[in-house]
C-alpha positions as CSV (number, residue, x, y, z in Angstrom):
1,X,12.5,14.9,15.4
2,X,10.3,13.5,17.5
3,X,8.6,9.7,16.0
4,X,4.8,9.9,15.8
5,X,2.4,7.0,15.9
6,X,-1.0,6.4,14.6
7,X,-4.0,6.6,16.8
8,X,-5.3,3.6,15.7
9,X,-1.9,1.8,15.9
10,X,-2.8,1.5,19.8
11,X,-5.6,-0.9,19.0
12,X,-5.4,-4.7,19.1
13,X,-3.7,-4.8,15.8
14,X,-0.6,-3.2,16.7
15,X,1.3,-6.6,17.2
16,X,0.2,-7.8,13.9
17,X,1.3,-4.9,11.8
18,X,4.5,-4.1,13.4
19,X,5.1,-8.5,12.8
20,X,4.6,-7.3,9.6
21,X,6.2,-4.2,9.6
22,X,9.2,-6.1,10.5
23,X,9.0,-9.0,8.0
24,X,8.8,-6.2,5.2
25,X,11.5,-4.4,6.0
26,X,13.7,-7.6,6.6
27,X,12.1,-8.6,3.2
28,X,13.2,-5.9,1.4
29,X,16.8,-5.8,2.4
30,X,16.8,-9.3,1.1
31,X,15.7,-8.2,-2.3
32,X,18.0,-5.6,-2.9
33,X,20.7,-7.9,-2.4
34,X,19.2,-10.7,-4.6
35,X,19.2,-7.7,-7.5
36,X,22.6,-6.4,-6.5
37,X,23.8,-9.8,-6.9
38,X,22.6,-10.1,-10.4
39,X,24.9,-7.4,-11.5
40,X,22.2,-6.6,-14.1
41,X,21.1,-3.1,-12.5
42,X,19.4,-2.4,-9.5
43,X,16.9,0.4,-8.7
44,X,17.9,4.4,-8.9
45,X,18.8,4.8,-4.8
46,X,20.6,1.2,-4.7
47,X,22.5,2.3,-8.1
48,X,23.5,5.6,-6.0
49,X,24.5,3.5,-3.1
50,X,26.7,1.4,-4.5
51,X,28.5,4.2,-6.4
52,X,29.0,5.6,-3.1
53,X,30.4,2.1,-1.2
54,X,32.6,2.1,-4.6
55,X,34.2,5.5,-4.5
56,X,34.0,5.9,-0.4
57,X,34.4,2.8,1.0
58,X,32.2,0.7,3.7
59,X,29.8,-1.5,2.3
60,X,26.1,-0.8,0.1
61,X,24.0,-1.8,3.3
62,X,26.1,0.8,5.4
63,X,26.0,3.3,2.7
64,X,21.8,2.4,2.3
65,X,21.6,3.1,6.3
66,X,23.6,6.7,5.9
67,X,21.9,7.8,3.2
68,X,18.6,6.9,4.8
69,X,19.7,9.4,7.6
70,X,20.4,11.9,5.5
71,X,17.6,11.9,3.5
72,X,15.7,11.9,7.3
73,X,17.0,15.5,8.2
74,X,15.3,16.3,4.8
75,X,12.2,15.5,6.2
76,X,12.6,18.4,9.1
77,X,12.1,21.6,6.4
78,X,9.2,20.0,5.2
79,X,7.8,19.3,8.9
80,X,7.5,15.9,8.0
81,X,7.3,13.5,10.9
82,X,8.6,10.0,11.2
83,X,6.6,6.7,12.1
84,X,8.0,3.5,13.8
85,X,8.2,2.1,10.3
86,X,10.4,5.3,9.3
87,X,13.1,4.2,12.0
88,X,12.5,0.5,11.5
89,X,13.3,1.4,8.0
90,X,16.9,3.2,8.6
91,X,17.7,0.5,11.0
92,X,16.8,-3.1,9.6
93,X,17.4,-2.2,5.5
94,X,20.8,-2.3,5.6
95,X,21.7,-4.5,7.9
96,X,19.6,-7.1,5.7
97,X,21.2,-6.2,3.0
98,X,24.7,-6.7,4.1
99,X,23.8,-9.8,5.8
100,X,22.1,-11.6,2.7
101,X,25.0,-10.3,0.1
102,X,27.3,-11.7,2.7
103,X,25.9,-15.4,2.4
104,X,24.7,-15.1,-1.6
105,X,27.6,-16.3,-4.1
106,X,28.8,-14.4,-7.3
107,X,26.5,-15.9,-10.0
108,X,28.7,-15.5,-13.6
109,X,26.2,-17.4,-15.6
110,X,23.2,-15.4,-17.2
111,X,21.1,-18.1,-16.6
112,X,21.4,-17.8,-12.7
113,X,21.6,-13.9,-12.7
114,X,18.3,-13.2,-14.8
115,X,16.0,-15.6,-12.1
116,X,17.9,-13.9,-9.3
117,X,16.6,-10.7,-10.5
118,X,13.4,-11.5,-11.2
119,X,13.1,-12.9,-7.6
120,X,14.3,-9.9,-6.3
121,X,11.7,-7.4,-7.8
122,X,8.8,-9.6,-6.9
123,X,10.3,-10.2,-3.1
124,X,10.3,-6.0,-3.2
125,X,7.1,-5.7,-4.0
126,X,5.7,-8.1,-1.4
127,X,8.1,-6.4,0.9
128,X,7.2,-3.2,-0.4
129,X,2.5,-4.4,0.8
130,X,4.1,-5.4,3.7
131,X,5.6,-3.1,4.6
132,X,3.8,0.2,3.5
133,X,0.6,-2.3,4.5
134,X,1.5,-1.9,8.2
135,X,0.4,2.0,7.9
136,X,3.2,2.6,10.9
137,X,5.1,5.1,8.4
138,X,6.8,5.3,5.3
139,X,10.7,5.1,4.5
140,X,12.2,8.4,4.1
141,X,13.2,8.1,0.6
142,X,9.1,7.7,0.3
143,X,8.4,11.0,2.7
144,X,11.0,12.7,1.2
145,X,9.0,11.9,-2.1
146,X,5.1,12.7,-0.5
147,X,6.7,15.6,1.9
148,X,7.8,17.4,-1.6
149,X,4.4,17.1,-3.0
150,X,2.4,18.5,-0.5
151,X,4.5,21.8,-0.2
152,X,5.1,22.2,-3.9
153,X,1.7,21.2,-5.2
154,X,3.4,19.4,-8.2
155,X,2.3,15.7,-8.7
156,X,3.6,12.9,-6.8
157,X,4.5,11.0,-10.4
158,X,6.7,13.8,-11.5
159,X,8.4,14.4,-8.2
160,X,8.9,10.8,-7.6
161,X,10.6,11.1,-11.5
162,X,12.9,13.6,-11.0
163,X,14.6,12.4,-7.0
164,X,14.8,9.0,-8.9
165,X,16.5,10.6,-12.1
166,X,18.5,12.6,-10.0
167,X,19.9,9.8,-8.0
168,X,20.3,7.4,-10.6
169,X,22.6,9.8,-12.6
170,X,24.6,10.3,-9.7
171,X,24.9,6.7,-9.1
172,X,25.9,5.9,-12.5
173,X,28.8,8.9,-12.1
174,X,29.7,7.0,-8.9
175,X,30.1,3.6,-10.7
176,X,27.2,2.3,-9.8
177,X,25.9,-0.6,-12.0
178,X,23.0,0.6,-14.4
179,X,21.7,-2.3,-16.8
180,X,19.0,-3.9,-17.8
181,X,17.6,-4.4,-14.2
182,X,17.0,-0.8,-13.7
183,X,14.5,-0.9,-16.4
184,X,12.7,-4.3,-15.4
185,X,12.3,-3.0,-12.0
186,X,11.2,0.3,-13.2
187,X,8.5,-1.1,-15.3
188,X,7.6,-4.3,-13.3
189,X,7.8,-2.6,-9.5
190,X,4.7,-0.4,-9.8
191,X,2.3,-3.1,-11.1
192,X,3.5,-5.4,-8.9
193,X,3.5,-3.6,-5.8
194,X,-0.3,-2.0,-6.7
195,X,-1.1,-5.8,-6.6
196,X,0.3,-7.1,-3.3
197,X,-0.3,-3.7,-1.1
198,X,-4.3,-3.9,-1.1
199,X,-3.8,-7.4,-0.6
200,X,-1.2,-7.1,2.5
201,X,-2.5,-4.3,4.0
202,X,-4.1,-4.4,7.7
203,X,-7.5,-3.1,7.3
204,X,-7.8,0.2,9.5
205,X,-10.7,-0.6,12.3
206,X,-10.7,2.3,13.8
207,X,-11.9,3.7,10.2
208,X,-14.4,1.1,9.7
209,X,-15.7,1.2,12.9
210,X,-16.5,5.1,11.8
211,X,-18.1,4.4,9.2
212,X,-20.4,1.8,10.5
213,X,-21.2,4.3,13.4
């Protein structure tokens, strides 16, 4: 599968958006670990991975790196093809993840686990404009999502629905924690990231420059 990247990504502001290509996916790992570690619920795919790490062993960022693979090969029926942030995302998202669950305690009192989660959804949404902002490609759980829609025709909302559904019920077979934090995030994430992305997003040139012309 061979990793494309956008013609306008060889343009001055290649540095910038892979710095914050970077910092978002680094960002993000972070966040998932601050939600994990409020044992209030974490979001559909991290409820799935750590029903997997639970039943199968090896740890929720390992588990959030292999299923990123997998969910990769997906990609190849529907002639998808990866960016730089695609890999970035497989590679650095776990590894974040494992490293910031390794240093963060075991909060036990509600009153440390509630700000812990509500820090995490925000940090995933500015992780999220960061990230997405960089325009080098999206995560494959997101192609998986936009790849479906373009060869079924069916809206991006209802496809997005059912993967998540899907995933969540087969995290919550697994053991994986579902609470009160799946909900906040699903209602607070979408707001939240449709604030910070137009505010974090590198501003295509190459496209302006068009339109001035």
């Amino acid at each position: 599968m061979a990793v494309s990247l956008p013609l306008s990504a060889n343009s001055a502001d290649l540095p910038r958006r892979l710095l914050r290509l970077a910092a978002g996916l680094v960002l993000y790992g972070v966040s998932m670990a601050l939600v994990l570690r409020s044992s209030l619920g974490g979001n559909p795919w991290d409820v799935f991975h750590q029903g997997l790490a639970r039943h199968l062993g090896l740890s929720v960022g390992t588990w959030v790196t292999l299923v990123g693979l997998l969910v990769l090969l997906l990609w190849i029926p529907l002639r998808q093809k990866p960016g730089i942030g695609t890999v970035g995302n497989v590679a650095v998202l776990g590894v974040a993840m494992d490293a910031t669950l390794a240093l963060l305690p075991h909060p036990h009192a509600l009153a440390a686990r509630v700000p812990l989660l509500a820090t995490g959804i925000v940090l995933n949404a500015v992780a999220t404009g960061l990230y997405i902002g960089a325009r080098l490609g999206p995560g494959p759980r997101d192609g998986l999502m936009t790849g479906l829609h373009r060869r079924t025709g069916r809206s991006v909302r209802l496809i997005r629905t059912a993967i998540e559904l899907t995933v969540l019920a087969a995290g919550i077979a697994l053991g994986g924690t579902f609470g009160v934090g799946t909900v906040a995030y699903a209602l607070a994430i979408g707001p939240l990231v449709q604030f910070f992305l137009p505010r974090l997003t590198v501003p295509d040139r190459t496209a302006d420059a068009a339109t001035v012309g």
